[in-house]
C-alpha positions as CSV (number, residue, x, y, z in Angstrom):
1,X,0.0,0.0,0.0
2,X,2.8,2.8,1.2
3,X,6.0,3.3,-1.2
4,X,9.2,4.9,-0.1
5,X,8.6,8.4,1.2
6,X,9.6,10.3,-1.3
7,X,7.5,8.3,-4.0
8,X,4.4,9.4,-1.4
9,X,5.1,12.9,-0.8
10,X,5.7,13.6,-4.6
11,X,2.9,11.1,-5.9
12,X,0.2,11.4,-3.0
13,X,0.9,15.0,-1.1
14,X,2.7,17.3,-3.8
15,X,-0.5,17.3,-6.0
16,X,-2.4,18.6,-3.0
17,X,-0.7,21.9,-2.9
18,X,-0.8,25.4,-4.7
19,X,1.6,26.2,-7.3
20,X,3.9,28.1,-5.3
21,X,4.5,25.5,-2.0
22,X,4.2,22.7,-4.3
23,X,7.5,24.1,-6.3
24,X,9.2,24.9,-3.1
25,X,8.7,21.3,-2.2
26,X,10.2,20.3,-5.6
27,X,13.1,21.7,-5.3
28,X,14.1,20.4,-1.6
29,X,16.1,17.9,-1.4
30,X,15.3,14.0,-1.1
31,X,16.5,13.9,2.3
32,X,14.9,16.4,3.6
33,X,11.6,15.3,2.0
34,X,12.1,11.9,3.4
35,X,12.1,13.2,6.5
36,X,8.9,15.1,6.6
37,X,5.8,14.1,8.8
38,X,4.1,17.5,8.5
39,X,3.8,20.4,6.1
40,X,2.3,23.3,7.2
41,X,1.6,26.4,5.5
42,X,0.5,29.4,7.7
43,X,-0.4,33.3,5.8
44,X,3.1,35.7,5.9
45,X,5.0,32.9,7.2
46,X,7.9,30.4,5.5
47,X,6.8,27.2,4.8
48,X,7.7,24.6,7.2
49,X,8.1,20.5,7.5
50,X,8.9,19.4,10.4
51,X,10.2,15.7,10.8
52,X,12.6,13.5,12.5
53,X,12.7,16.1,15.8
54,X,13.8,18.7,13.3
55,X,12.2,22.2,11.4
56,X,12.9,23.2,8.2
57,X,11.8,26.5,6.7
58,X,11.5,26.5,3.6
59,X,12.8,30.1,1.3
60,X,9.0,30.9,0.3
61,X,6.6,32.9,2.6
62,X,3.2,31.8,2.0
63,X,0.3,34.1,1.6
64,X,-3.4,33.9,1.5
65,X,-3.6,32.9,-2.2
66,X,-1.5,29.6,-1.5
67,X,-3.9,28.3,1.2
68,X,-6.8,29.2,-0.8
69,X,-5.6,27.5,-3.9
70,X,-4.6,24.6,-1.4
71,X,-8.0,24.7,0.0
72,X,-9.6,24.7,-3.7
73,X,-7.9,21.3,-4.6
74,X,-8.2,19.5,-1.1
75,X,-11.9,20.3,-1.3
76,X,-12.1,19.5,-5.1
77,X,-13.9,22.4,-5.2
78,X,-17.1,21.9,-3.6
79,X,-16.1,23.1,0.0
80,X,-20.0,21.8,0.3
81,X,-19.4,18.3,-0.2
82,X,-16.3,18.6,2.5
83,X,-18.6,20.9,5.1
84,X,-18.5,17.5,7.7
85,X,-15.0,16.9,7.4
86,X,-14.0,20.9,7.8
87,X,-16.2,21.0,11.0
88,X,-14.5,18.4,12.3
89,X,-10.9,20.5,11.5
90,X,-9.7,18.0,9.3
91,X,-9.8,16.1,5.6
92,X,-9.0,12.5,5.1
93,X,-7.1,12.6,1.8
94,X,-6.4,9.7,-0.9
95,X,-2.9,7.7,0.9
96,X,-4.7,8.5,4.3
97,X,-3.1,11.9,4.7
98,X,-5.1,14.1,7.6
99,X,-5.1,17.4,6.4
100,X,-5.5,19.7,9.3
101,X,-6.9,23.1,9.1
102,X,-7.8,26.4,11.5
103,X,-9.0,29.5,11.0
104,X,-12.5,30.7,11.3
105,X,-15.8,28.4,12.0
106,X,-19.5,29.3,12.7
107,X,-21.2,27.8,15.5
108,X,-24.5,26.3,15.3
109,X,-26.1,25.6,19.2
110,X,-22.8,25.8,20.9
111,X,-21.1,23.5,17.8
112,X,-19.0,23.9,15.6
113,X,-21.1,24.2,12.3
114,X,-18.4,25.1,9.3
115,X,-15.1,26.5,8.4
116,X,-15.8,29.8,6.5
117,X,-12.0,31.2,6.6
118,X,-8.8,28.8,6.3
119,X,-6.1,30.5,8.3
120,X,-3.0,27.9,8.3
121,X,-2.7,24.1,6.8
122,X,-1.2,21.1,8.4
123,X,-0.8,18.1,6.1
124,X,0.1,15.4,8.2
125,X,2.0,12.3,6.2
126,X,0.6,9.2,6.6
127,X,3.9,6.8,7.4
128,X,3.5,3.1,7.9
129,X,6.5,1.2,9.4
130,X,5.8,-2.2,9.3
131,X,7.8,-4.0,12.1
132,X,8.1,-2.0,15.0
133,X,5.2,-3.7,16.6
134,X,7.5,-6.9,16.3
135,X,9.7,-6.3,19.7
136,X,6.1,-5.5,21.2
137,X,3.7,-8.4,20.8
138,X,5.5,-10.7,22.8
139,X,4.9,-8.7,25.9
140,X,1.5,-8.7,25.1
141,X,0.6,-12.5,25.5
142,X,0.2,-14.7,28.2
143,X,0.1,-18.2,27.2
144,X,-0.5,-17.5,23.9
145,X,-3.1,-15.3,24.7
146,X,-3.6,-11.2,24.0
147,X,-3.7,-9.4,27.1
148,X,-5.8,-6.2,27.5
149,X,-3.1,-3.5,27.1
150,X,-2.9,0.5,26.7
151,X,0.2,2.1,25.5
152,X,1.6,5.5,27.3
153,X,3.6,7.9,25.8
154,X,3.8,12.3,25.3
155,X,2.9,13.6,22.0
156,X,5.3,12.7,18.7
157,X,6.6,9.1,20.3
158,X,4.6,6.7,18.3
159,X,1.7,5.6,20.1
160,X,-0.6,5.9,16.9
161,X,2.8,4.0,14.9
162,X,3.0,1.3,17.1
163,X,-1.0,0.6,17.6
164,X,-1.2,0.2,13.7
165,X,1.8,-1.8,13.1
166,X,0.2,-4.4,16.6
167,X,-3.2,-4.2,14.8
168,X,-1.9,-5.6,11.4
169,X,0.3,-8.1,13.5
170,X,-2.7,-9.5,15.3
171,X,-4.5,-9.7,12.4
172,X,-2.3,-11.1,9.9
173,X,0.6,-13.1,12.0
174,X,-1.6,-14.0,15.2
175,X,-5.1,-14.4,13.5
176,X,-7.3,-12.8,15.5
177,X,-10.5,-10.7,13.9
178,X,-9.8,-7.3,14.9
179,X,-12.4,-4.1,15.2
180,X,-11.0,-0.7,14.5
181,X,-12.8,2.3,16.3
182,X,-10.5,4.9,14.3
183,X,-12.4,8.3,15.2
184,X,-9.8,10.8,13.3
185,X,-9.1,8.4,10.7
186,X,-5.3,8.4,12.2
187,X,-4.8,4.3,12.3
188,X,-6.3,3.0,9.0
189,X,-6.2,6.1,7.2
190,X,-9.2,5.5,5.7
191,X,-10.8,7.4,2.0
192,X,-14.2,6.8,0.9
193,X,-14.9,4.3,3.6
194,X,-11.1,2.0,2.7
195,X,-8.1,1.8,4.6
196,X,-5.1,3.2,3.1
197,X,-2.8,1.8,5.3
198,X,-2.3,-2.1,6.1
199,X,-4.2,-2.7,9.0
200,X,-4.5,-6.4,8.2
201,X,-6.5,-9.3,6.5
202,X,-9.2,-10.0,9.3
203,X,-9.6,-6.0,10.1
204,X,-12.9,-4.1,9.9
205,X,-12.7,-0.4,10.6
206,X,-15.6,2.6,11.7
207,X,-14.1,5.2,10.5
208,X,-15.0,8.9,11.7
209,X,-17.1,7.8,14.4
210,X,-16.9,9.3,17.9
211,X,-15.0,6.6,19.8
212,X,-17.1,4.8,22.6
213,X,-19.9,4.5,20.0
214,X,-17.3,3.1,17.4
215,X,-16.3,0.8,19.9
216,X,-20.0,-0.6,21.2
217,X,-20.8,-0.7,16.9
218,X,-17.9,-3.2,16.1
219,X,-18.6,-5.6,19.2
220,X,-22.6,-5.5,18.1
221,X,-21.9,-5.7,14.3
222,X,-18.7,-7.7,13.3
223,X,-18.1,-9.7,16.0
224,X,-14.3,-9.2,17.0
225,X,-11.9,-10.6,19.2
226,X,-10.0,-7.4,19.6
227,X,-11.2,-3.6,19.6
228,X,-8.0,-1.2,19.2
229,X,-8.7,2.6,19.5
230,X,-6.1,5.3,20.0
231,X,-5.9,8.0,23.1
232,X,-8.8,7.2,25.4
233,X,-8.8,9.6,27.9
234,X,-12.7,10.5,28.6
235,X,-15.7,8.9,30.9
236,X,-17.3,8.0,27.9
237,X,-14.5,5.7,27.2
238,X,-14.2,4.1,30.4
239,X,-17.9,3.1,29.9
240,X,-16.7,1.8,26.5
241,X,-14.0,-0.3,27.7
242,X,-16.1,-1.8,30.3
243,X,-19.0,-2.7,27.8
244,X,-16.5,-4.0,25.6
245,X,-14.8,-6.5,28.3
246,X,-17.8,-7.1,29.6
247,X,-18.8,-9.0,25.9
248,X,-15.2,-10.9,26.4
249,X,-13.1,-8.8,23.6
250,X,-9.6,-8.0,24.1
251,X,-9.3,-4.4,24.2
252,X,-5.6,-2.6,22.8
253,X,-5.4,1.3,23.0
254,X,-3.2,3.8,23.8
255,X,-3.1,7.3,25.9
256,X,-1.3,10.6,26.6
257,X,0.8,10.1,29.4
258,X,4.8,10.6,30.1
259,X,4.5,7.1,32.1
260,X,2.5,5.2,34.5
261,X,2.9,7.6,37.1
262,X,1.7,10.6,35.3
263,X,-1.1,8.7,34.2
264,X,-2.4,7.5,37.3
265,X,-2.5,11.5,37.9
266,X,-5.5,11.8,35.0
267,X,-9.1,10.6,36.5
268,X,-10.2,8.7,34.1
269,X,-7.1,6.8,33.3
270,X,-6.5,6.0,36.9
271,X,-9.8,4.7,37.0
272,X,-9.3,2.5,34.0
273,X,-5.9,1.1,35.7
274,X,-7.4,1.3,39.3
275,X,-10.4,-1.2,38.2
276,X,-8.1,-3.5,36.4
277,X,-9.5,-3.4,33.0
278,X,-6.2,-3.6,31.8
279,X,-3.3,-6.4,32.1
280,X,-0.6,-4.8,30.3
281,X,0.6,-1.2,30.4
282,X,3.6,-0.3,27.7
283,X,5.8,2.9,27.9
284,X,7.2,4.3,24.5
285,X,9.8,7.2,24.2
286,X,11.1,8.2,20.6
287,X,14.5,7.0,19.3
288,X,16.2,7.5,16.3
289,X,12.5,8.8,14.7
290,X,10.7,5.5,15.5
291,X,8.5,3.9,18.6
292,X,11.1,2.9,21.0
293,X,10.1,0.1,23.7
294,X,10.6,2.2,27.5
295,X,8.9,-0.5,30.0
296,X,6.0,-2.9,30.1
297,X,4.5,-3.4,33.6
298,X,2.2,-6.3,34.5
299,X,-1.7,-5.0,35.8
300,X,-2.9,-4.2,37.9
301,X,0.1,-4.7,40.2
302,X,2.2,-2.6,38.0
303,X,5.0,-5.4,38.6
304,X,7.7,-4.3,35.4
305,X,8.3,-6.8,33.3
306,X,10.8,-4.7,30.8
307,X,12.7,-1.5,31.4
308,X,14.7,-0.2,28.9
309,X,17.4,-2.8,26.9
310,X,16.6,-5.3,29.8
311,X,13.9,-8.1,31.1
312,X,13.1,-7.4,34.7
């Protein structure tokens, strides 16, 4: 599904840009391309991709014209037919590319009812890398069998990465039917209703629907033996999880949180861990660009069973 990153950002993202930033990204070079996990374009400011843990700013300042040209050809035109997605602040583009956007909305009732102005673009690159769920899976069986786990980690380390690359694992290598609650459309990527990225042969995936509900739909309607969503983090997902265990599915999700300690300092995710809904807990920091493997604790007792480059 995903070539090398150049091939994608030149075949997939390039065409989704103005004149102007789409020749400025032309003439960068490969390595710097290969690098890049975001492009944003903000009015009277340079151009900037960001990847790797480094900023680049591109020689062109863009101006209102390039995001409205931008806008134009995300949109195909019809802002009309994309007045859901822009509400929501983002597109879902062909490769499964999120294309962020702010600037300014009406509100309808206290919600957010359109996005009349662009301001600034974020095109976030869909990456897959396949394997770095490999070191993981281990650690999440017992006997052969998948344990209920949730993955901690700040912003930028992988979470999202690592949940994809364990979903197409289970699926494919350990052959289990999984269920993919992907509210943002962040793990399968999905366009027109089909993942972009490979989330695996026995994977069904509700895409754009608010979490919990996506959740309590898959158990009801395809009949997994895993559900995986990414960042929990509100009462309406600890209900979720519940109703999902409760119907005997595996559940494998992921959260914002520095490390167990941090997390247990959020409500809802020290309720989750204080009922023990969950029997694994995985840390991830960021090394050399990729998901890197920080601990994995046994729960509820929060025994470690890895820290760092050792078994505990």
């Amino acid at each position: 599904m995903m070539g090398s990153p150049q091939n994608i950002i030149k075949g997939q993202v390039l065409p989704l840009l103005g004149r102007r930033p789409r020749q400025a990204l032309e003439a960068a070079e490969g390595e710097i391309i290969a690098l890049a996990e975001e492009i944003r374009l903000r009015p009277n400011q340079a151009l900037l991709i960001q990847g790797g843990g480094r900023e680049l700013w591109l020689p062109l300042t863009v101006n209102a014209e390039d995001i409205l040209e931008t806008m134009n050809i995300l949109s195909q035109y019809s802002y009309y037919a994309f007045a859901e997605q822009l509400a929501r602040g983002y597109i879902t583009v062909a490769g499964g590319h999120r294309v962020g956007v702010a600037g300014r909305v009406t509100v309808n009732r206290g919600k957010v009812a359109g996005l009349v102005e662009t301001g600034s673009i974020n095109i976030r690159i869909a990456r897959q890398l396949k394997g770095v769920g490999k070191a993981v899976l281990p650690w999440l069986l017992e006997q052969g069998q998948l344990q209920n786990t949730i993955i901690f980690a700040p912003p930028g380390c992988g979470k999202t990465t690592l949940l994809r690359d364990l979903i197409r694992l289970i699926s494919d290598e350990v052959g289990l039917t999984v269920g993919v609650a992907d509210e943002r459309s962040e793990l399968a990527g999905c366009y027109r209703g089909i993942p972009q990225l490979d989330v695996g042969c026995r994977t069904d995936v509700i895409d754009g629907c608010p979490r919990d509900q996506g959740l309590e739909m898959l158990v009801r309607s395809m009949g997994p033996q895993v559900v995986a969503a990414d960042e929990i983090g509100c009462r309406s997902d600890l209900r979720a999880v519940e109703n999902v265990l409760a119907a005997g599915v595996v559940v494998l999700t992921t959260a914002h949180a520095r490390d167990m300690q941090e997390a247990r300092q959020r409500p809802v995710l020290r309720n989750l861990l204080a009922e023990g809904f969950f029997q694994r807990a995985v840390v991830l920091r960021r090394r050399g660009g990729v998901p890197a493997l920080a601990e994995v604790a046994e729960l509820p007792a929060g025994k470690l069973l890895y820290r760092g480059d050792r078994q505990c």
